[in-house]
N, C-alpha and C positions, 0 to 999 in steps of 0.2 A: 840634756838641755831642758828647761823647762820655762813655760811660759805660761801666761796669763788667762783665763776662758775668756774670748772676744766671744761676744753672740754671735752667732751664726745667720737666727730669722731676726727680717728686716720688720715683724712686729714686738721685738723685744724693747719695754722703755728703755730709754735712757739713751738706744740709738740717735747718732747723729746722723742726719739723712746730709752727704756730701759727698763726693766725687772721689773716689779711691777708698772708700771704707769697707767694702768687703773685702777687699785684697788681707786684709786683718784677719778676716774670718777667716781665710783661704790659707792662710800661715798658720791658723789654731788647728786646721782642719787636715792639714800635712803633719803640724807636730803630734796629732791623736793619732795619726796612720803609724806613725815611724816608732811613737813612743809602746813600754812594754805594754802586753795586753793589747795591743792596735793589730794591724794586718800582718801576719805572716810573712806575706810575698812583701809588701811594700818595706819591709824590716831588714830583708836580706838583700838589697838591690844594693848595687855600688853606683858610682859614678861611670864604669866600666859596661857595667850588666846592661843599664840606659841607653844607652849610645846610640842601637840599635832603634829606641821609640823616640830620642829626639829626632833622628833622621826623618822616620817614617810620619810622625806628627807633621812636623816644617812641613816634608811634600803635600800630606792632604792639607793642609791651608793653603800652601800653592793653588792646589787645585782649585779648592772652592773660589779662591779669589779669580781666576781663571774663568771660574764659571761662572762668577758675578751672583752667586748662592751666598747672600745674606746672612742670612741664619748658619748656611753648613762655616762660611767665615768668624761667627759668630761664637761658633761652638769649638774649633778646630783653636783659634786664637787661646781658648780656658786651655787645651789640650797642648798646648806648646806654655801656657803658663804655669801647667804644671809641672812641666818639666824644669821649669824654672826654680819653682818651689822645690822640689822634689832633691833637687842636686845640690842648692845651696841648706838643705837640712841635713842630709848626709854632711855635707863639709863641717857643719854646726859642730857634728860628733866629736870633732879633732879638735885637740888644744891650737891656742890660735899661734903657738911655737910651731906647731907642727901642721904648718897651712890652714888651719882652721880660720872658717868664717861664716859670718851668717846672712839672713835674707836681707837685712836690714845694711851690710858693709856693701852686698850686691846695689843698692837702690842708692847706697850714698856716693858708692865709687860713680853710677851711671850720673848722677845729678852734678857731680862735679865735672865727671867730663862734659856734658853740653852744654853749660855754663861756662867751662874753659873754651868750649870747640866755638863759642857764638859770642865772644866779646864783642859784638854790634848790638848785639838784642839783649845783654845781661850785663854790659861794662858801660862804658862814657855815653851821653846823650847823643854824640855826633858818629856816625857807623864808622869802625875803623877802616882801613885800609885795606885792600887785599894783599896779598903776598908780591903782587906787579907794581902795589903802589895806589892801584885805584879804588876807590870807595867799592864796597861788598853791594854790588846791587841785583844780581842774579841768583839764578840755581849754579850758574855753573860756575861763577865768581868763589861763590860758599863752596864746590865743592874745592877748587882751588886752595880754598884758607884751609879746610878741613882736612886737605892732605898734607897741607904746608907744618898744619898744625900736632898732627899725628906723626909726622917724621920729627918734629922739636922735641915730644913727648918722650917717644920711643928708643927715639938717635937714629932714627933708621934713614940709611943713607941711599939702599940700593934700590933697583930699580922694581925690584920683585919681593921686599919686604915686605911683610905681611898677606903676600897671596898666598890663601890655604889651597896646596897640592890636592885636596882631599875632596874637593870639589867636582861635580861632574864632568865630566871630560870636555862637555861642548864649552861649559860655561871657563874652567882653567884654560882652554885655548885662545877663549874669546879675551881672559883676563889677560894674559900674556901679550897679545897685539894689544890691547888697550896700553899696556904699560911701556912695553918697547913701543911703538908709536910716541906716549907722552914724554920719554927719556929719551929721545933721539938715536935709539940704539938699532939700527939698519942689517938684523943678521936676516938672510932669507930663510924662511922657515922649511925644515923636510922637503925633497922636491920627487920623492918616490912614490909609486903607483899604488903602495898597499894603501887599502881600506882606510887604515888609521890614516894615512898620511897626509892622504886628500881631504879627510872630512878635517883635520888639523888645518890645512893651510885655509879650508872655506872659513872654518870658525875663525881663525886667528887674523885673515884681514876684516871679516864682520866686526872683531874687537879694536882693530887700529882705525875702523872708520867709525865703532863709536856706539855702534849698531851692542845688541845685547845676542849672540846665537843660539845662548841656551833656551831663552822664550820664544824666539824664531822658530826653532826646529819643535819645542813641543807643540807652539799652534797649529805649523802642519800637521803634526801627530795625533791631534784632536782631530784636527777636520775628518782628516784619514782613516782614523778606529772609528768616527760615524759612517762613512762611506761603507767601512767593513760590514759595517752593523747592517748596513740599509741593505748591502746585498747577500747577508744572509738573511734576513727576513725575504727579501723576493724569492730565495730558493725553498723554502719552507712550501710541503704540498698543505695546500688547501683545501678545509672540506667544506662541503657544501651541505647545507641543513634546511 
């Protein structure tokens, strides 16, 4: 693949100072990595080998976002964008017979779905309908069309269509009550004493009331590794000087 030198410093003329223009530079700056003569490590990665840093990226944005750290949001955000970069230049390598695609089908495919997903905000003057009939006037109205809209897309009929398995436990249990709640589907979940079964049925009706468990159970898990912290610091002896 080869491509264009976009500048990189935002004091080279010619730059257009506008809203998305380094993301260009950030695309020149992936194809130098991947291309011959670029990094080593960055050369030999698959979409496989990744897996592993998209994960761990996501969580510390989580995090920071968590922790209302600006700047660590700030920086965590490029670090999941590059994993973005990163996956759609390896796909670049592949004839476009053989799944092949590049940054640019990624960004066109996303624009035409929220364009399709938001026919009130990008279609007729007057907001369409929701999927019940009534004008889209909420968050929860839009999420309504957004699924109505995603099963038209996809065909997806069932109730557990597009939930990724692959998800943390607390948050797939919570998804499941969300979904059997919204499908009317009344099966009682595990009613056994192990460990797993119990923290499943807490998570699973948190998800059919709507509630999120996976962020539930890490805030108390913040509170709680502070608490650890503060009573290992009291146990530390103290010297006196």
């Amino acid at each position: 693949m080869t491509s264009a030198r976009v500048p990189v410093s935002t004091t080279e003329p010619g730059v257009p100072v506008r809203p998305g223009w380094r993301l260009l530079a950030a695309v020149a700056v992936m194809d130098r990595l991947r291309a011959p003569g670029g990094c080593p490590w960055d050369a030999e990665q698959t979409h496989a080998s990744l897996r592993r840093y998209l994960v761990e990226e996501c969580y510390e944005l989580v995090d920071a976002v968590e922790r209302g750290d600006a700047a660590a949001v700030r920086e965590e955000l490029g670090d999941v964008l590059l994993q973005v970069l990163f996956h759609a230049r390896i796909a670049a390598e592949a004839p476009a017979g053989a799944g092949g695609f590049d940054i640019d089908d990624v960004a066109g495919d996303l624009v035409d779905k929220l364009v399709r997903r938001h026919p009130d905000v990008f279609g007729a003057d007057e907001p369409a309908p929701s999927p019940g009939g009534l004008p889209v006037s909420s968050a929860a109205d839009q999420q309504d069309r957004w699924d109505e809209l995603k099963k038209s897309e996809h065909g997806r009929a069932g109730a557990l269509d597009g939930v990724a398995l692959g998800q943390p436990a607390a948050a797939l249990a919570g998804k499941l009550g969300q979904r059997a709640g919204k499908n009317g589907l009344d099966v009682d979940p595990p009613a056994g004493d192990s460990v797993g079964e119990q923290l499943f049925r807490i998570a699973y009706a948190a998800g059919a009331r709507g509630a999120d468990p996976e962020s539930a159970l890490r805030a108390v898990a913040r509170e709680h590794a502070e608490a650890l912290r503060v009573a290992e610091r009291a146990r530390e002896p103290r010297s006196d000087h």
